[in-house]
N, C-alpha and C positions, 0 to 999 in steps of 0.2 A: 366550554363544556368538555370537550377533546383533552384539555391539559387538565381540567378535576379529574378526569376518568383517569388521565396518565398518571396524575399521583395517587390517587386511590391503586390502583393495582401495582405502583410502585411502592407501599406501606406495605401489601400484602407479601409482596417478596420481601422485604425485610425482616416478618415474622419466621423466614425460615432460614434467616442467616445468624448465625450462632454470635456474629459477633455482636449484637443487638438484644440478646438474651441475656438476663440478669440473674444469675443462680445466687436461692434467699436456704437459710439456716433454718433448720428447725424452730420449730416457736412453742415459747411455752405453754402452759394452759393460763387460757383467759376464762375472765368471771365476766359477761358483757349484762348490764344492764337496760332492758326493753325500753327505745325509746316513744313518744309519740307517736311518731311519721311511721314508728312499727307497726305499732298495734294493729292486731287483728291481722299480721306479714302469718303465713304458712311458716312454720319450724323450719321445715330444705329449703323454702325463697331465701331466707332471711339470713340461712346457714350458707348459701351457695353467693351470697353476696356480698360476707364479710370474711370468706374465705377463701371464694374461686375453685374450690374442688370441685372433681367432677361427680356428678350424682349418686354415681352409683358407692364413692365412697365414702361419701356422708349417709348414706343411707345404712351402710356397714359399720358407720361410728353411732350412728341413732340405735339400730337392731342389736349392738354391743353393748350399750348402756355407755358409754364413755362421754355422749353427750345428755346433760341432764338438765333440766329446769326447776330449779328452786332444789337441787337435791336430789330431785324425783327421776327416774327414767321418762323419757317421752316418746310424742307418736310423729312417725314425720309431719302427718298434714293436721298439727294442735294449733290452733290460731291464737299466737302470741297476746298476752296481756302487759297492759303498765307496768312498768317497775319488774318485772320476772329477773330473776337471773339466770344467764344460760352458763352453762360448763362448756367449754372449748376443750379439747384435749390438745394437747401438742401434736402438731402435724407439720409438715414442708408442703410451704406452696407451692403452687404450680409455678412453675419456669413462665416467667415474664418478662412481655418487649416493651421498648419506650415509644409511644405512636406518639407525632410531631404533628398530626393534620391538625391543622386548628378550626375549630367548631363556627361554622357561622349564626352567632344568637341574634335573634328575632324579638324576643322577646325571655323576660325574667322577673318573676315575684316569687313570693315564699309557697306559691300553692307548686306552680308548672313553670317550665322554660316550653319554648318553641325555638325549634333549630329549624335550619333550611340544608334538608339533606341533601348533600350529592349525589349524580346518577351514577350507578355503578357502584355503589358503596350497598351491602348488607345493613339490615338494621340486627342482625342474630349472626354469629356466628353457625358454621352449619360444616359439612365434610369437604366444600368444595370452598367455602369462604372463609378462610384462614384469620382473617383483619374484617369486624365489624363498628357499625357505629357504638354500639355499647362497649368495645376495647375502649375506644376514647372516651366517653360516659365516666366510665369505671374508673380510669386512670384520674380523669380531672375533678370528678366530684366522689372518692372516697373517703374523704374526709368527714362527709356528711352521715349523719345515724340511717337513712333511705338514701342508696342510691337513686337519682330520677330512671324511671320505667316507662318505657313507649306505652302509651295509651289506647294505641291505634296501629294500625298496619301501612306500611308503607313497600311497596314491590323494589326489589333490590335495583332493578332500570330504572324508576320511578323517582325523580325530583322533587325539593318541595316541602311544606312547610309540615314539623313533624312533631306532635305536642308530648312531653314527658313529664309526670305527675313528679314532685318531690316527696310526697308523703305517701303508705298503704290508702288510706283514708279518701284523700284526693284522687288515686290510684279507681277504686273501685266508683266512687260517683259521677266519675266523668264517662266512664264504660258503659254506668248504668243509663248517662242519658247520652250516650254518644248519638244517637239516631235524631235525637233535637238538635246536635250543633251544623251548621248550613258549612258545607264543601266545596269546594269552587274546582277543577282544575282546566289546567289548559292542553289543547292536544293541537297536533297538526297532522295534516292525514294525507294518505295520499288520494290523486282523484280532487273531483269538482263536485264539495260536499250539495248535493238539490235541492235545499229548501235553502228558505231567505227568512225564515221564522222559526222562533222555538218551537222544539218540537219534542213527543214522548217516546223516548225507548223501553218497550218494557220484553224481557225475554225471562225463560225461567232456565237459569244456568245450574247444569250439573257439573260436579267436577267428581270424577273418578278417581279411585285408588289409582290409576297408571290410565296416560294416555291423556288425551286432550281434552278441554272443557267446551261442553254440548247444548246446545238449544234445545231440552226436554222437557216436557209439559209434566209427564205426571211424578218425573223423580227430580227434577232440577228446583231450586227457590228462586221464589220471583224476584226478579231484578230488575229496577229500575232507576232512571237517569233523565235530565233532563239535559238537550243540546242547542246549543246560540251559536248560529256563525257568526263569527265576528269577520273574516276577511277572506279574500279568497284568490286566489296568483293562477298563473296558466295551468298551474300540475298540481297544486297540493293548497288545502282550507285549512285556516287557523279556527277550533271552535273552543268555547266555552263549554265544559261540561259540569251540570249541577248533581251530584249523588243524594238518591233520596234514600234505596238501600244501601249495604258497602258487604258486597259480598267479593273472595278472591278473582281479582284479575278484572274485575266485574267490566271497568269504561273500557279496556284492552278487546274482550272478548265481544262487548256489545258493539264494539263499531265496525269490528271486523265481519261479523253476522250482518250486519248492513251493508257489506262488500267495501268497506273505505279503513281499513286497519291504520294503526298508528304508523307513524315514519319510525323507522329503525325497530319496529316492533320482530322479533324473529321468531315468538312461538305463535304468533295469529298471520303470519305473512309468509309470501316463498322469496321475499326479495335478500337479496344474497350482500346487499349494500352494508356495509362496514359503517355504520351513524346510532349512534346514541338513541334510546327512546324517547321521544318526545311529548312526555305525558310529564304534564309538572304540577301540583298541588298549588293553589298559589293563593288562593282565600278561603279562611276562616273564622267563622264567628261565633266566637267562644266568651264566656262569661261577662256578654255587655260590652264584648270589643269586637273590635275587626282588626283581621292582620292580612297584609298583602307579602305578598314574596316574586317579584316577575322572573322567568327563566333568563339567560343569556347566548338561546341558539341561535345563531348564524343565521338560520333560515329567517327570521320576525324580518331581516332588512328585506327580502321580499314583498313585503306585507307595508313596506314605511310610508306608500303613498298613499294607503288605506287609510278610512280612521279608524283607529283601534279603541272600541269603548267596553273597555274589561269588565265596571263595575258601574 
């Protein structure tokens, strides 16, 4: 885990060494025609992922008329049909790095892939994460009419198995029934977790504009989790944890509200310990299958003379 985290944030310095930056030429205008895997893509998703510009100024090529469909001016959020054509204007892309991390696949068919993300790796790029998993996405599956799109949320600390729709289509019915597919993850905590049986967390977490997330009854949503201990060492429990909702931070915040916070967790804990977060996604049960993904922490040898019964 130590040496993915080391090369993940060694990618991220690379993005600001110039000499790993590839400066591209003007392009002309393209005529792109709407594929399947589009349809029904938002005009800026569709714009912003065959392009890479930043929003604000595709949003200035749309309000200019310079981007058209079929001829026509259009509206940023027009949900793309079959066959349409879009106007490209001539633009220069953004200044681009070559990312070498290579993707661990899990799984692959024409609907979704499942990746097993590393901890410490962004799934979104953001002001402080330079290098995320969709730089690599982007780079390795451009070729495709849909780039694949995270489905679901994954915490930038957070390990683990992470599904990306290939098509719009795919994209939205899997959202729509994300709450029917079964979650697995694994956590280790510190402390000598007290029961010896599953059991129900249910708390209603707020999450604020700024500041921490709270155990409030009348403004927070209910959040709920189910928990297995699977093992247990002098100082710290291996559990199973089951999501029935998936609200932010949600297993982070629920176990630390029970006074036994994740290991290396640093916004629900005060321990000052330099270790990885130990929350790892590791089964799900998604269209008729099951996928497993186990972590590789250092800690499980703790745990080797237990029986460890995951599933």
């Amino acid at each position: 885990m130590t040496k993915t985290k080391g090369l993940v944030k060694e990618k991220a310095r690379q993005i600001t060494d110039l000499g790993s930056i590839l400066s591209k030429k003007q392009s002309g205008v393209q005529l792109v025609k709407v594929a399947g895997e589009c349809q029904g893509q938002k005009l800026i998703s569709f714009l912003k992922q065959k392009t890479g510009l930043p929003y604000s100024r595709l949003m200035k090529l749309i309000r200019t008329g310079q981007i058209r469909i079929n001829g026509k001016r259009a509206l940023p959020f027009y949900r793309l049909q079959l066959g349409e054509e879009i106007r490209i204007p001539p633009y220069t892309p953004p200044l681009q790095a070559k990312f070498s991390l290579k993707l661990d696949l899990i799984y692959e068919n024409e609907q979704i892939l499942i990746l097993n993300k590393p901890a410490g790796l962004a799934v979104h790029k953001g002001s402080k994460t330079p290098f995320s998993l969709m730089d690599v996405i982007q780079q390795k599956y451009k070729h495709l009419p849909y780039v694949p799109t995270p489905v679901h949320r994954l915490d930038k600390e957070t390990s683990g198995l992470m599904v990306l729709a290939k098509s719009f289509q795919t994209l939205t019915d899997l959202q729509a029934n994300w709450d029917q597919v079964e979650k697995k993850y694994l956590a280790v905590i510190n402390g000598i977790w007290p029961y010896n049986q599953t059991i129900t967390l249910s708390h209603y977490l707020f999450k604020p504009k700024t500041g921490a997330i709270t155990d409030h009854l009348s403004k927070g949503k209910k959040s709920v989790c189910e928990v297995r201990p699977l093992a247990k060492s002098q100082n710290h429990s291996l559990l199973e944890v089951r999501l029935i909702t998936g609200r932010t931070r949600q297993i982070r915040a629920q176990l630390a509200f029970q006074g036994y916070p994740i290991l290396g967790d640093k916004k629900f804990s005060s321990s000052k310990l330099s270790l990885p977060l130990h929350l790892h996604a590791y089964f799900l049960s998604l269209q008729g299958n099951s996928f497993k993904c186990y972590p590789n922490w250092k800690i499980l040898q703790k745990f080797q003379n237990k029986q460890l019964n995951f599933v």
